[in-house]
N, C-alpha and C positions, 0 to 999 in steps of 0.2 A: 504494500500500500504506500503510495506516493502522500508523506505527511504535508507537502505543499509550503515543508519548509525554505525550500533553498533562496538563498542572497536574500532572504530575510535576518534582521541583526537583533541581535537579544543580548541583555546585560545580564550575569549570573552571579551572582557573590557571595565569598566563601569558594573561590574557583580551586583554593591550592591543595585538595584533598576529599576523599569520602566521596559523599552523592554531589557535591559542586562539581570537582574536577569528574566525574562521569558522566553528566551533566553536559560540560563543556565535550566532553569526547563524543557523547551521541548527537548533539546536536549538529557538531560539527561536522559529522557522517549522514547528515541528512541534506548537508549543503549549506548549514548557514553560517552565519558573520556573527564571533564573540567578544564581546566585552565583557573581560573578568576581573574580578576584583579581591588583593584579600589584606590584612595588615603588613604580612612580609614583602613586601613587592617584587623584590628578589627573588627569593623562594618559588614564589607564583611564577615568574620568567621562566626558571629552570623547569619548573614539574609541567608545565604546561609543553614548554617547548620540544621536553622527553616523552609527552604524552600524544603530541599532534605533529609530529615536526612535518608531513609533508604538506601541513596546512597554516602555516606561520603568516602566508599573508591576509587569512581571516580571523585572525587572533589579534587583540589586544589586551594586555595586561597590565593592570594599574595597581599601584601601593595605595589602599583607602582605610581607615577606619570610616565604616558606616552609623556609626554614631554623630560624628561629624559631617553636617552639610555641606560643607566647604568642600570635603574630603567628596562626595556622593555627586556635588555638583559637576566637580571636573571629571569625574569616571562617566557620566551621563554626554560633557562636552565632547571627552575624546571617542566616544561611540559615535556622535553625530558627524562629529569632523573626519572623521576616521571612512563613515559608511554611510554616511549621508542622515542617516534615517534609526529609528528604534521602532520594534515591534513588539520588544517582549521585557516581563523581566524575571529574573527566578531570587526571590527571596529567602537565600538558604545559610546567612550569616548566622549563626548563634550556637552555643553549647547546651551545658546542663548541669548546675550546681545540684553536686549531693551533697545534702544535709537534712537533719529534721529541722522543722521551727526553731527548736531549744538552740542551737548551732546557728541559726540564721539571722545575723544581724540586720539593722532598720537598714546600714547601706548594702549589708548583700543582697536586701532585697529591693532597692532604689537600682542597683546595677545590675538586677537580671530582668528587671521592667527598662530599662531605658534599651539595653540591648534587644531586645524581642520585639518593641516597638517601635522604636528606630532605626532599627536595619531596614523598616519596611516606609515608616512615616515617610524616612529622607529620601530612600529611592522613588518612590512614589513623585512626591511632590519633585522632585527635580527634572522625575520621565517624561508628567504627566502634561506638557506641551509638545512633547514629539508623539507622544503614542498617539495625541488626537488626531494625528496625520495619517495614521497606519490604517489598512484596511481591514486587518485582522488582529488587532492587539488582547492582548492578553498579559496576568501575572499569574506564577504560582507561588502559592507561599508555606513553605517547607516546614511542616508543625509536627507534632507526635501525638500518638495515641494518649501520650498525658494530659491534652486537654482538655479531655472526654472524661480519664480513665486517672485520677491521682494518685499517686506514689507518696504517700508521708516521707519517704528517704530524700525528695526531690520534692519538695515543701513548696517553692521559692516560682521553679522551675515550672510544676504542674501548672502554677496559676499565673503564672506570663505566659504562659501556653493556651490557656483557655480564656485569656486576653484577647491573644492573636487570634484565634479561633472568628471569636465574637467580633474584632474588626476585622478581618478577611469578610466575614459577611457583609459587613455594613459597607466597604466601601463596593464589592459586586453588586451592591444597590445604589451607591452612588455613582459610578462610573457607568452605568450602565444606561444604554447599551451600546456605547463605545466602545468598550472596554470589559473582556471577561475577567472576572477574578478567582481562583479557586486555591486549594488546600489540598496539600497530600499530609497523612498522617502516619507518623514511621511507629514500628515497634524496633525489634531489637535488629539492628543495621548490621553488618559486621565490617567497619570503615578502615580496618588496621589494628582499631583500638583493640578487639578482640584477640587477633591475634598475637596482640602485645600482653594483652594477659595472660593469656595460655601460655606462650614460650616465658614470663617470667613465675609462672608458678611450678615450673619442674612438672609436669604432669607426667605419668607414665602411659596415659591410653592418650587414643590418636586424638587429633582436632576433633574430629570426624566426631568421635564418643563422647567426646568433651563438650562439645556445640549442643549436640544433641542432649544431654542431660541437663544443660541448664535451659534448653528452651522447653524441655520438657517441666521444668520446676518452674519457669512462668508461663506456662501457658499459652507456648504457642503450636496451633494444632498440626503445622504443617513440618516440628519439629527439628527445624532450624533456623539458624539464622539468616537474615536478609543480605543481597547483597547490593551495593550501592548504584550497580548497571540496573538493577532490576527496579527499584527505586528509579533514578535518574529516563527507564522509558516510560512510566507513567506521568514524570512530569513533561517530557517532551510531547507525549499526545497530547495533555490538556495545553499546551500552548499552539497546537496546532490547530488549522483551520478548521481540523477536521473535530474539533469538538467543539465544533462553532455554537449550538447550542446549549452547551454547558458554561453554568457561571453558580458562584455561590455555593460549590460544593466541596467537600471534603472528601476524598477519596484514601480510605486506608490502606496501606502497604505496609502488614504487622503479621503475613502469617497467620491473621488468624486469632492474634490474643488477645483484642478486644471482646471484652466482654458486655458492652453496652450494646442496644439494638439499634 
């Protein structure tokens, strides 16, 4: 199926790893033009251009913190001067504080709401004069199953999640219908991180046995973990034309261990 991506340009951020930098790979195997963005600017050079190199003249990579509009304005500028035009964005900056409450200070909770909401506020408001140009514009904005589903371990996290959630809708109502907006919601990914724990816990049985026990102990039915390509093609269809009538959704990518209807 021809996604009707190609020599259209999209902005991804968070490009240097996990579902971003796979993201940036499929998209770019579909034909189109990226603007990515991550705080090591460097870094993102390197891992990009090890990841794409036979396509370096449709890559641009920027050093941003998306907290900062300053930072979000000019990674917006060099997409347009770069390729004329924006058509998309993927909202996929942010982490996940573990802690309970008890652990959670007033500012760790002040800087995991400013991050979750402003990776998206700022890209937004900076795109949102070129995407009105675009024919098929769209954003996805990259949430977890925690904002449905909370984790007391992830106190902080759960609820800037179900933050994001509730504006990902409200603005697929306001931009609309210029502009689609949607939501994918991850469960347990496996971005590196995973396998950084497993080689540092000495395990004696395989990944393989490993993965699979603990998705078994949360709950996910398809009893492994996710991988970030597999993620990264649900967000490229919903930016695609071809999900022209979808807006306002959440689409979950967890395997399974949501437990909400």
């Amino acid at each position: 199926m021809d996604l009707q991506l190609a020599d259209r340009a999209y902005l991804v951020t968070g490009g240097s790893s996990g579902v971003g930098l796979a993201t940036v790979r499929t998209l770019l195997a579909e034909g189109a033009r990226i603007v990515t963005c991550a705080r090591d600017g460097s870094r993102l050079a390197d891992v990009v251009a090890a990841a794409a190199p036979d396509a370096a003249d449709r890559v641009v990579t920027c050093g941003a913190d998306v907290r900062n509009p300053d930072d979000v304005n000019a990674v917006v500028a060099a997409a347009v001067d770069r390729f004329g035009r924006l058509d998309g964005l993927v909202n996929n900056a942010g982490g996940s504080r573990m802690a309970p409450r008890s652990q959670t200070t007033l500012d760790d909770w002040r800087d995991e709401l400013d991050l979750k909401f402003s990776s998206v506020l700022n890209t937004v408001d900076a795109a949102l004069p070129h995407l009105r140009h675009a024919d098929a514009a769209a954003i996805v904005n990259v949430n977890a199953v925690l904002a449905r589903q909370p984790e007391t371990r992830l106190v902080a996290t759960s609820a800037a999640r179900a933050g994001l959630l509730n504006l990902s809708k409200s603005l697929s109502a306001e931009l609309a219908p210029d502009i689609r907006v949607n939501s994918v919601a991850l469960g347990l990914i496996d971005t590196g991180q995973w396998r950084r724990r497993y080689d540092e816990s000495g395990q004696s049985k395989s990944f393989a046995d490993w993965e699979a026990e603990i998705a078994d102990d949360r709950g996910v039915v398809l009893g492994r973990f996710g991988r970030a390509d597999e993620v990264a093609d649900m967000i490229v269809m919903l930016l695609s034309p071809r999900a022209s009538y979808v807006t306002g959704s959440c689409l979950d990518v967890c395997g399974g261990v949501a437990r909400y209807v």
